[in-house]
MDAnalysis code that builds the backbone (N, CA, C; Angstrom):
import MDAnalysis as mda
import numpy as np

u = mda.Universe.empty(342, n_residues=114, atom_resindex=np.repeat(np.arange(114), 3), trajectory=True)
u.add_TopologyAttr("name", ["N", "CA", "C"] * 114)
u.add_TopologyAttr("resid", np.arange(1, 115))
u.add_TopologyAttr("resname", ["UNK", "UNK", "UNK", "UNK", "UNK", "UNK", "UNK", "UNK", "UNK", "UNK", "UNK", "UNK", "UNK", "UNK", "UNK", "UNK", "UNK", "UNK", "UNK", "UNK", "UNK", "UNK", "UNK", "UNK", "UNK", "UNK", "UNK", "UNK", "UNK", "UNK", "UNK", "UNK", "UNK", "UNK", "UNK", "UNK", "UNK", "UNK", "UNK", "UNK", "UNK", "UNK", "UNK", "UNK", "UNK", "UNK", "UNK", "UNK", "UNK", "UNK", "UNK", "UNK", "UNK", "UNK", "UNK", "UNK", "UNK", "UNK", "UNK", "UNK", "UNK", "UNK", "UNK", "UNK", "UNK", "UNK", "UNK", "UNK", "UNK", "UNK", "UNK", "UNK", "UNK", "UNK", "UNK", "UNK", "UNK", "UNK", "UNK", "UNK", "UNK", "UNK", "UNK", "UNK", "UNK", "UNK", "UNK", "UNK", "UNK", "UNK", "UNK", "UNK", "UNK", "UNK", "UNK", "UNK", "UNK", "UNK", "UNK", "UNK", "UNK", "UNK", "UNK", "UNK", "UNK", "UNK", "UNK", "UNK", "UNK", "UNK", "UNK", "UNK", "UNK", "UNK"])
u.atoms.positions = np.array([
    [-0.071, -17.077, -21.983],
    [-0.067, -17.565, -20.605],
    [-1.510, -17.681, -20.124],
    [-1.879, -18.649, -19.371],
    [-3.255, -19.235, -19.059],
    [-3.693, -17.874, -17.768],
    [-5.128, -17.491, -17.619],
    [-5.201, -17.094, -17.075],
    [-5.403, -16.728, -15.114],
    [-5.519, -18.395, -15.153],
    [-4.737, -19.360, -14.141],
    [-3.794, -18.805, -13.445],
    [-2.655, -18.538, -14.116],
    [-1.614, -18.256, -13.446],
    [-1.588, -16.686, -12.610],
    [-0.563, -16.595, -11.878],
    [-0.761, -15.484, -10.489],
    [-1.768, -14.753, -10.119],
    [-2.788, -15.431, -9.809],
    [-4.607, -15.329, -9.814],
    [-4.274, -14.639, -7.624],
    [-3.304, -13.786, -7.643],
    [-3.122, -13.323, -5.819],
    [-3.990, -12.202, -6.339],
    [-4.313, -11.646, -4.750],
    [-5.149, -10.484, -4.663],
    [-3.686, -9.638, -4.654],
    [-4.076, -8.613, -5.716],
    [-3.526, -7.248, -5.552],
    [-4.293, -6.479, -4.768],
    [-5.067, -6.762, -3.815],
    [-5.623, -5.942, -3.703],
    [-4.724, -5.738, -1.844],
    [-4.817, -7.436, -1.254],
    [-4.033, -7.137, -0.170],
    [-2.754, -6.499, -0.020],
    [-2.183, -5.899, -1.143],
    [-0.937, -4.988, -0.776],
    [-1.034, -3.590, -0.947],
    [-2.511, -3.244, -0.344],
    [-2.846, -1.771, -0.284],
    [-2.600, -1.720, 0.887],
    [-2.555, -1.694, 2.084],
    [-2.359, -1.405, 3.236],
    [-0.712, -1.419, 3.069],
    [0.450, -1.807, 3.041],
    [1.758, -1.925, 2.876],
    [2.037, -0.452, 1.959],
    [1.846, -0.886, 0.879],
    [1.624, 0.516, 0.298],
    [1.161, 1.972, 0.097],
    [0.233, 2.046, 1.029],
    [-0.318, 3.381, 1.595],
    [0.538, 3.998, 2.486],
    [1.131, 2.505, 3.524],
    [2.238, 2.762, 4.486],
    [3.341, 3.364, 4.427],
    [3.946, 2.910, 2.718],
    [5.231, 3.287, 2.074],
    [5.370, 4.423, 1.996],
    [3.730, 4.501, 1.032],
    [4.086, 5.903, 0.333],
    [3.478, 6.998, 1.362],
    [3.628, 7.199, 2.733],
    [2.605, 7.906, 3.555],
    [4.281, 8.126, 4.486],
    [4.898, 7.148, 4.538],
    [6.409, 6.909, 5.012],
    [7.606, 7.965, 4.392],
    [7.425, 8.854, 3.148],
    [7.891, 9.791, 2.258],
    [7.272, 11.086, 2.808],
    [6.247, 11.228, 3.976],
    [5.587, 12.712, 4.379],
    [4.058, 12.454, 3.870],
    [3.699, 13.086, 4.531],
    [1.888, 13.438, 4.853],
    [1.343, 13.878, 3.254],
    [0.278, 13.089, 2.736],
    [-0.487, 13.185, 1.356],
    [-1.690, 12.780, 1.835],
    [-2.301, 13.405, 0.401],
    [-3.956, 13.329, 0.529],
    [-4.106, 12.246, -0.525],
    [-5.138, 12.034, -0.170],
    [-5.873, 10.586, -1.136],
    [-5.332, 10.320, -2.742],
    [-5.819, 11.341, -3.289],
    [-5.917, 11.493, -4.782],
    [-4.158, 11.130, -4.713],
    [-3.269, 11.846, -4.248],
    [-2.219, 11.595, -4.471],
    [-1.681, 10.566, -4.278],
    [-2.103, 9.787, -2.832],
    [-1.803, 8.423, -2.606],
    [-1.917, 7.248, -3.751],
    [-3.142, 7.286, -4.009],
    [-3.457, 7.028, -5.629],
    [-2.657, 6.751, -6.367],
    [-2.397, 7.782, -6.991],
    [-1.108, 8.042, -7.804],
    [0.085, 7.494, -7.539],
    [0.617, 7.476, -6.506],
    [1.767, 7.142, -5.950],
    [1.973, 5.655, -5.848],
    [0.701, 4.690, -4.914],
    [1.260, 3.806, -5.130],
    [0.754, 2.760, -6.423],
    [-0.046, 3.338, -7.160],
    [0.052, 2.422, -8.545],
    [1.564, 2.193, -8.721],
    [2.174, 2.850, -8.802],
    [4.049, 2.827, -9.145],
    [4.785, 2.039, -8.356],
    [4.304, 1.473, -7.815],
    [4.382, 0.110, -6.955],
    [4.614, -1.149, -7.319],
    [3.389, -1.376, -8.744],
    [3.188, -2.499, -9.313],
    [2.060, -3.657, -8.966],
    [1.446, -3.445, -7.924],
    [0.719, -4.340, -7.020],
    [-0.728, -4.268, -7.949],
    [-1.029, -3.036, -8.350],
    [-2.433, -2.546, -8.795],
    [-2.415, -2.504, -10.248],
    [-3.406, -3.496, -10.980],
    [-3.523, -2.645, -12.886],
    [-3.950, -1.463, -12.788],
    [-3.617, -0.574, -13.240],
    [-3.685, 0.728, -13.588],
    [-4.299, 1.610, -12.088],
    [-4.557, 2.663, -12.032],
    [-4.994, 3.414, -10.816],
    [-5.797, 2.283, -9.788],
    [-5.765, 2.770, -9.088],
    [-6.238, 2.297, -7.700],
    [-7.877, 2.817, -7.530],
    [-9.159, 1.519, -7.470],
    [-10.019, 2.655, -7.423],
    [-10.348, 3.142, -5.910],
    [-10.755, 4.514, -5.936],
    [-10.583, 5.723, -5.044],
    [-11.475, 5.136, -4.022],
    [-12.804, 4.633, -3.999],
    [-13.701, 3.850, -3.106],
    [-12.554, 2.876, -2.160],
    [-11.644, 2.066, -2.658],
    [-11.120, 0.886, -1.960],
    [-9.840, 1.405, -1.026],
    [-9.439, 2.854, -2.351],
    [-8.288, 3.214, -1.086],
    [-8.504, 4.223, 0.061],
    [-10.206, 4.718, -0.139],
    [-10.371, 5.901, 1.151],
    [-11.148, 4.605, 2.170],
    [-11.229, 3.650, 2.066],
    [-11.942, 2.570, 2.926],
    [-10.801, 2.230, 3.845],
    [-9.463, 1.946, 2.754],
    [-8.246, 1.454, 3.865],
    [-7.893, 2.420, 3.996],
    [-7.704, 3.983, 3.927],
    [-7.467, 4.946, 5.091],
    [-8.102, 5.316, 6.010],
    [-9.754, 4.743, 5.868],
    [-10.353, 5.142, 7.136],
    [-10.093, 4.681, 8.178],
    [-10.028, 2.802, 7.761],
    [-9.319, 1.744, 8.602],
    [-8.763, 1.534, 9.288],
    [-7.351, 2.123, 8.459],
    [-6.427, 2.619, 9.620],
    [-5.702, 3.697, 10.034],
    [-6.694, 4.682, 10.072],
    [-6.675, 5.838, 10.806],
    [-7.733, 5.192, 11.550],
    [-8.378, 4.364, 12.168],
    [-9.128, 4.089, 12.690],
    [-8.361, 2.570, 14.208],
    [-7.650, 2.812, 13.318],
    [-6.438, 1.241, 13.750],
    [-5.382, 2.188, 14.355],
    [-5.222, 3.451, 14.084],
    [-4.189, 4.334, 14.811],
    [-2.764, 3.881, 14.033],
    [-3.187, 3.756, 12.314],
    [-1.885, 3.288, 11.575],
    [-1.791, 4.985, 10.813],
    [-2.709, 5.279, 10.675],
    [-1.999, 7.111, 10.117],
    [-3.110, 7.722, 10.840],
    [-2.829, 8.854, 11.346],
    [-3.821, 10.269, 11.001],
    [-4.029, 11.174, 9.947],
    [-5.087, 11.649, 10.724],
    [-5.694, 12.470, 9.386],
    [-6.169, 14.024, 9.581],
    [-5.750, 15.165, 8.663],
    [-6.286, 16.098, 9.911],
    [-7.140, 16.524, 8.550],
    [-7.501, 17.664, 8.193],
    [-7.848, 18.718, 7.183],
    [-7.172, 19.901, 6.569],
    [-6.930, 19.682, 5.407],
    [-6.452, 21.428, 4.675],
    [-7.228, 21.643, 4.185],
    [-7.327, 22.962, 4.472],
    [-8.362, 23.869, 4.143],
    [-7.453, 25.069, 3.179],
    [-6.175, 25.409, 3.083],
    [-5.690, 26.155, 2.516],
    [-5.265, 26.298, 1.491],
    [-5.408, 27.417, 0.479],
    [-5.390, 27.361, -0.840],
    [-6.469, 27.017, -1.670],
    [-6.360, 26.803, -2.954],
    [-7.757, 26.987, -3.955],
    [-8.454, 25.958, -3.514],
    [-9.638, 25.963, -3.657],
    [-10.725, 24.121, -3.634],
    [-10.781, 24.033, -2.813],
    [-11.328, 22.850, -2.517],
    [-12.174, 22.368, -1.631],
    [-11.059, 22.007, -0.511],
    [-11.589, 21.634, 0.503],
    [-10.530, 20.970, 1.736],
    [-9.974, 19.983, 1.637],
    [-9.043, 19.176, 1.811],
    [-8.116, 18.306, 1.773],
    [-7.987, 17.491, 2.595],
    [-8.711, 15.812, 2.789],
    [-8.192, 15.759, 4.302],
    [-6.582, 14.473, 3.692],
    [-5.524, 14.808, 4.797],
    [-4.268, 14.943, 4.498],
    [-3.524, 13.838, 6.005],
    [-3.367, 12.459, 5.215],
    [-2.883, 11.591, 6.221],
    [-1.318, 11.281, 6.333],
    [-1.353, 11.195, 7.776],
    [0.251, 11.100, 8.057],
    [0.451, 9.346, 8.632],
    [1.628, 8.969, 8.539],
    [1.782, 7.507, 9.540],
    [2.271, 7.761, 10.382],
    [1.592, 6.977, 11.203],
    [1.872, 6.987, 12.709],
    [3.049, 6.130, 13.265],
    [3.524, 5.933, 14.287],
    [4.984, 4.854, 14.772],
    [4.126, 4.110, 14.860],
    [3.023, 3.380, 14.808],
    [2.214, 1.879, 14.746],
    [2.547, 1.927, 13.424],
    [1.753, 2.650, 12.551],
    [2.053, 2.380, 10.996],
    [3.178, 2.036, 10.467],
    [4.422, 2.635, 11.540],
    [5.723, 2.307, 10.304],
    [5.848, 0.741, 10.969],
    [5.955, 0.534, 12.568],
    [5.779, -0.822, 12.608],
    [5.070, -1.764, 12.244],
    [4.003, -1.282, 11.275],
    [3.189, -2.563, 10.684],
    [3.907, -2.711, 9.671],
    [4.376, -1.414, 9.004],
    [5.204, -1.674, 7.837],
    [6.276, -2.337, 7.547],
    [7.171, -2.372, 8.503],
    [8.317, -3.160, 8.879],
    [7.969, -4.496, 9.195],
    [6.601, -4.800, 9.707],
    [6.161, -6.399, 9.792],
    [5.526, -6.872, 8.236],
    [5.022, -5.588, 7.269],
    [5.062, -6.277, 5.871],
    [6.393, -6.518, 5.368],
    [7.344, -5.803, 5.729],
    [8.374, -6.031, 4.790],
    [9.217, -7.434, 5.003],
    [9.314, -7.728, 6.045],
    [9.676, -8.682, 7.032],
    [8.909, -9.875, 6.160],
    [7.815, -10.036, 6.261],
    [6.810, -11.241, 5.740],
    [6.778, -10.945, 4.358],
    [7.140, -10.044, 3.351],
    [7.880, -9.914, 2.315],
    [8.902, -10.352, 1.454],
    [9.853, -10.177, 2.662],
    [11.450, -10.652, 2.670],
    [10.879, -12.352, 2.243],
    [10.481, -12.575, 3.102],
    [10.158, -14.150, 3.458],
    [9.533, -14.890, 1.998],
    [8.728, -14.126, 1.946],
    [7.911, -14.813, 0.998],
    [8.930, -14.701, -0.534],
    [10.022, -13.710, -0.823],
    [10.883, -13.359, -1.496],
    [11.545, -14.903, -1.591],
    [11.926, -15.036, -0.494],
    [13.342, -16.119, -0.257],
    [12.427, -17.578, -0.693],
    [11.238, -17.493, -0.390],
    [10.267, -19.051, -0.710],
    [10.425, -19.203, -2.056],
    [9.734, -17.823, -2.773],
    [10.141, -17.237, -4.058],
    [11.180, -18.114, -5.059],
    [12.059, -17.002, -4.206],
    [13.481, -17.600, -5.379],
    [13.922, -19.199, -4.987],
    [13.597, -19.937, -3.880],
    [14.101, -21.495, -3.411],
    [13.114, -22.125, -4.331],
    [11.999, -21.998, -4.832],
    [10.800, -22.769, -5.856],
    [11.581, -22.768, -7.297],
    [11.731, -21.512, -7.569],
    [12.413, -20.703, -8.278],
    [13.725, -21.483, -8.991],
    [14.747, -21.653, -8.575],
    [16.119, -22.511, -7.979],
    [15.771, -23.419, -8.721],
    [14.787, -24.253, -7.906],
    [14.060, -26.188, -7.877],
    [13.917, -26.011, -9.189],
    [12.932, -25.516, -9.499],
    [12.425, -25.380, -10.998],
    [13.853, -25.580, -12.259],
    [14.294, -24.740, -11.893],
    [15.532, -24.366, -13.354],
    [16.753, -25.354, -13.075],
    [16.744, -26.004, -11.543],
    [17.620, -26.642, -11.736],
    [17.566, -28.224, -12.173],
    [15.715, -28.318, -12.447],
    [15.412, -29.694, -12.188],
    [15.079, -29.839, -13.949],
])
């Protein structure tokens, strides 16, 4: 397959996905990480520079907070939650999701039936 083909940014479905997986209870970075590679959006891990940029963002946008753990071994933890803006942005990705799904499969259709 040419390398041409599905040339989209994976990168714009980090914000949706931080959302998701932040939507399951309050995590820290490293874990976020982890979590939403399993998504599919990202080749392999997520690097750590691009995803503490979009949590600063929007904890900055009032889409999660962020507080600090300090408890237990190591170093401190800082540990973000989503906010009711965040889940409503999330619900406006999924929405424009849906959509782009249904464009999807109608191209989709054309193709195999033509």
């Amino acid at each position: 397959m040419s390398k041409k083909v599905g040339g989209s940014k994976p990168q714009r479905y980090v914000q949706p996905s931080l959302l998701m997986a932040l939507k399951a209870g309050p995590s820290y970075g490293y874990q976020l990480i982890q979590t939403i590679g399993d998504y599919g959006f990202l080749r392999g891990d997520a690097p750590p520079g691009m995803i503490y940029r979009h949590l600063r963002q929007m904890d900055e946008d009032g889409l999660v907070v962020s507080s600090w753990d300090s408890e237990g071994d190591g170093p401190a933890k800082r540990v973000y939650s989503v906010t009711a803006e965040g889940l409503e942005v999330l619900e406006a990705w999924i929405l424009h999701m849906e959509k782009q799904r249904d464009r999807l499969d109608a191209f989709i259709r054309r193709y195999r039936e033509s």
